[in-house]
Structure formats: structure tokens, C-alpha cells
C-alpha positions as CSV (number, residue, x, y, z in Angstrom):
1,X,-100.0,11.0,13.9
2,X,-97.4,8.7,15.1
3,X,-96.6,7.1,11.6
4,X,-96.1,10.5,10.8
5,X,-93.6,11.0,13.4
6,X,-91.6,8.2,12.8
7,X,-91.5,8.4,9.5
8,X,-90.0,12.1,9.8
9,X,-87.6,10.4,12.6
10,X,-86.2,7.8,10.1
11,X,-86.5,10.0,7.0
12,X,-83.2,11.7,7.4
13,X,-81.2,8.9,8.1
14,X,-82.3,6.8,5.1
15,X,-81.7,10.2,2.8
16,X,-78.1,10.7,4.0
17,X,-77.3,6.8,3.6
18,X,-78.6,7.1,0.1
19,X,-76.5,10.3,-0.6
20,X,-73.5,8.4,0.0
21,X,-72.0,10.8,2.4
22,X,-72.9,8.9,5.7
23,X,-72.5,5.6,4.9
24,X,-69.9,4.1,7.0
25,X,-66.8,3.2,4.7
26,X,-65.8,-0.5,4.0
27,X,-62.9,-2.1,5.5
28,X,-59.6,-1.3,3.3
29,X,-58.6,-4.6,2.3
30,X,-62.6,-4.6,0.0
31,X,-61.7,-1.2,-1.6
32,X,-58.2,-2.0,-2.4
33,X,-59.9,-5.9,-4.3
34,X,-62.1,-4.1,-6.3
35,X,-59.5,-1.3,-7.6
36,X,-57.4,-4.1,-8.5
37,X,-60.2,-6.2,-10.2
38,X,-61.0,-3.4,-12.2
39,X,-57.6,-2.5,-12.8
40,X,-57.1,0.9,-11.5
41,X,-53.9,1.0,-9.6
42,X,-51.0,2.5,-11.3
43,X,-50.5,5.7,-12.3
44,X,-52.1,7.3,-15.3
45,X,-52.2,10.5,-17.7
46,X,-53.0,11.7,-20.8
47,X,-49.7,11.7,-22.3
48,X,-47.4,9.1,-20.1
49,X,-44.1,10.6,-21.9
50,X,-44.7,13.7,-20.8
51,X,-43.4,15.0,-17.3
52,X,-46.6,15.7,-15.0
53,X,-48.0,19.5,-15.5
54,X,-50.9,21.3,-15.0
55,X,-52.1,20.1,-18.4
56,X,-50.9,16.3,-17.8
57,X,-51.2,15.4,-14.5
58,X,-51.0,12.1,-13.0
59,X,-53.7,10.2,-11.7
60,X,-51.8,7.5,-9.3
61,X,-54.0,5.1,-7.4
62,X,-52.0,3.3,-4.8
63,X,-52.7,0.6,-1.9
64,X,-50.3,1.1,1.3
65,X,-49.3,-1.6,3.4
66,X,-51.9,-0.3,6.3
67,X,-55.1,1.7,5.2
68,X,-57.2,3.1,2.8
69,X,-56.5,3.2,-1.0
70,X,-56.0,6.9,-1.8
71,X,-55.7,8.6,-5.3
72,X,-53.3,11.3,-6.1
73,X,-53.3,14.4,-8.8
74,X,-49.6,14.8,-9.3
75,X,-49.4,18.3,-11.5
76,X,-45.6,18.0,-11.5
77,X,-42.3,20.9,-9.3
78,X,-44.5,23.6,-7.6
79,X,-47.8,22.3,-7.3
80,X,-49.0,20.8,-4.1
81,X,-49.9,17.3,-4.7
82,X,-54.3,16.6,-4.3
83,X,-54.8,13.6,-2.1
84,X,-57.8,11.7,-1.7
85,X,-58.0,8.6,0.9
86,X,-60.5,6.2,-1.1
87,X,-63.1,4.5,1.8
88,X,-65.7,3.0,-0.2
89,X,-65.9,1.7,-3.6
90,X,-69.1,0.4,-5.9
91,X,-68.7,-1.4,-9.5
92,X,-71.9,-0.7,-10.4
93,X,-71.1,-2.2,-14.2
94,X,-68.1,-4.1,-15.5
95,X,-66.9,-0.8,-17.0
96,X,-67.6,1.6,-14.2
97,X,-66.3,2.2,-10.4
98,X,-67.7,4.8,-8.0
99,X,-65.4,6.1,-5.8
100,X,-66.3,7.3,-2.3
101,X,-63.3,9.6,-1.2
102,X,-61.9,11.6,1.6
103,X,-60.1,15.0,0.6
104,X,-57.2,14.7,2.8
105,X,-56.2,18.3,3.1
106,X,-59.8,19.7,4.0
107,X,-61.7,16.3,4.9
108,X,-64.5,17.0,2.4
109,X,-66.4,14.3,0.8
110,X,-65.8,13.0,-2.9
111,X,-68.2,10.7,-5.1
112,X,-66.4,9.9,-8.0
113,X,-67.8,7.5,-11.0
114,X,-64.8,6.6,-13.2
115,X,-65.6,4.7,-17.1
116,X,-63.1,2.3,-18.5
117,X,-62.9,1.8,-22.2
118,X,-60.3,0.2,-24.2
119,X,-58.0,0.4,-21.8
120,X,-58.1,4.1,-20.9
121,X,-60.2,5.9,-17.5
122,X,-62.0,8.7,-17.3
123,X,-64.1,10.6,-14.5
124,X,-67.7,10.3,-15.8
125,X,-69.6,12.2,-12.6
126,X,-68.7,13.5,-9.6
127,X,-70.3,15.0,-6.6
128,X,-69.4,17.2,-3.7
129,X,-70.2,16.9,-0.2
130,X,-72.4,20.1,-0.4
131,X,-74.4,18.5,-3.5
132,X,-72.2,20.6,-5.9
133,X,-72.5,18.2,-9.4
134,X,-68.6,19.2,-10.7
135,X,-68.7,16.3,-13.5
136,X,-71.8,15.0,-15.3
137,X,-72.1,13.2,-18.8
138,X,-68.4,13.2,-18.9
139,X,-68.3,16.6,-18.6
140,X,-66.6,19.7,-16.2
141,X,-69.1,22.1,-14.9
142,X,-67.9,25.3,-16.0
143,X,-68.4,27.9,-18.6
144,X,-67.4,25.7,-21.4
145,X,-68.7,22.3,-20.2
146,X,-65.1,20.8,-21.0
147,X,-64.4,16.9,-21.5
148,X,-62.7,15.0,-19.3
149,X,-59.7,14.1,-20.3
150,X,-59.3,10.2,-20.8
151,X,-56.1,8.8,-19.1
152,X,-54.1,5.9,-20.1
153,X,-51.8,3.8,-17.7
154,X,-48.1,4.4,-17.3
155,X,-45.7,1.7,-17.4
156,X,-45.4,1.2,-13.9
């Protein structure tokens, strides 16, 4: 009876850590190495000499003097800017990064697994904090099961 109890104490804990969404996140300075290992920071799009829209937005990864690594949809005059505060990262294969991210206007939690191939990124999966799958096989949840859109860097 008391293996049972423990087992139910610890259960949760160990289910949450492997989730992703209560591990603790790593220091700033070991996100910001591996984004630039992999060669993330910049900014990208689909089409670089095009102005950011709503069908070309900008992907900019950044590291700030103090802090996290964030990542930031820029869809271009009139759109508010998404911003996510990058705390964690894993490079589970030379052409992959999972991104563990902070939604800064609403403080949800963001898994992320980016591909890179021949020079270009795109999102592969990502997960909610809820559980909600949005992106899986490289594609967007929604009526149509859309692509992502692969994103080359800008010359910045």
C-alpha cells in the first residue's frame, strides 16, 4: 500500500517534468550558445525583399545584453508584434532545436521544434501549454492542414 502511495505522490511531478512545462528554464547565457551554434539569430522570412505582412512576416531571434533570448513575429504597420521570451532550448539532432518559450503578452507556455535544411528554418511541431498540438509533421492544425512556411535568413 505504501509503494502505491508514493508512487501516486511522485507520479505527477515526473509527468509534468516530462511535459516540458515545469521544468525549470536554463540559465540565459546556455539558450543564447545553442541558438547561435545552430545558427538561429537573425531575422528571417519567406521572402526577405518583401516588407513584413501578414503573409511575410518576420521571424527575428535576438539575444539582449541581460536575459532570455526571445523570438518575435513582426507582421509589419498595424499589427502588434508576438513576443516570446525563449528559457530553455534542446538540439535534439544536428538539424533540429526545440524551443521552450514564454508568450510574453499572456505568459502561456510554447514548445516549439524548428528543422533546418539547406539553409532555411521551419516550425516542425509545436505544443501548447493546455496540450493543444498546433503544428505536427510540418503541418498547421486547421481545416486545411497547411505547410509551414520555410523561412530564409535576412541579411542582417
Amino acid at each position: 500500500m505504501w509503494r502505491k502511495s508514493l508512487l501516486l505522490s511522485w507520479l505527477p511531478a515526473v509527468l509534468l517534468a516530462l511535459s516540458g512545462f515545469g521544468s525549470a528554464a536554463a540559465p540565459p547565457q546556455a539558450a543564447a550558445a545553442v541558438l547561435g551554434e545552430f545558427g538561429l539569430l537573425g531575422t528571417w522570412s519567406i521572402d526577405c525583399s518583401h516588407p513584413p505582412s501578414v503573409t511575410n512576416s518576420y521571424a527575428i531571434f535576438r539575444v539582449p545584453a541581460a536575459g532570455f533570448p526571445s523570438e518575435t513575429f513582426h507582421a509589419g504597420a498595424g499589427y502588434t508584434d508576438n513576443v516570446y521570451t525563449i528559457q530553455g532550448v534542446e538540439r535534439p539532432a544536428a538539424d533540429r532545436l526545440m524551443l521552450h518559450m514564454v508568450f510574453e503578452s499572456n505568459g502561456n507556455r510554447q514548445d516549439s521544434l524548428i528543422v533546418k535544411s539547406n539553409s532555411r528554418i521551419r516550425t516542425w511541431w509545436s505544443r501548447r501549454q493546455d496540450g493543444t498540438i498546433t503544428v505536427s509533421d510540418g503541418k498547421i492544425h486547421t481545416a486545411a492542414d497547411r505547410p509551414t512556411d520555410w523561412l530564409t535568413r535576412c541579411g542582417d
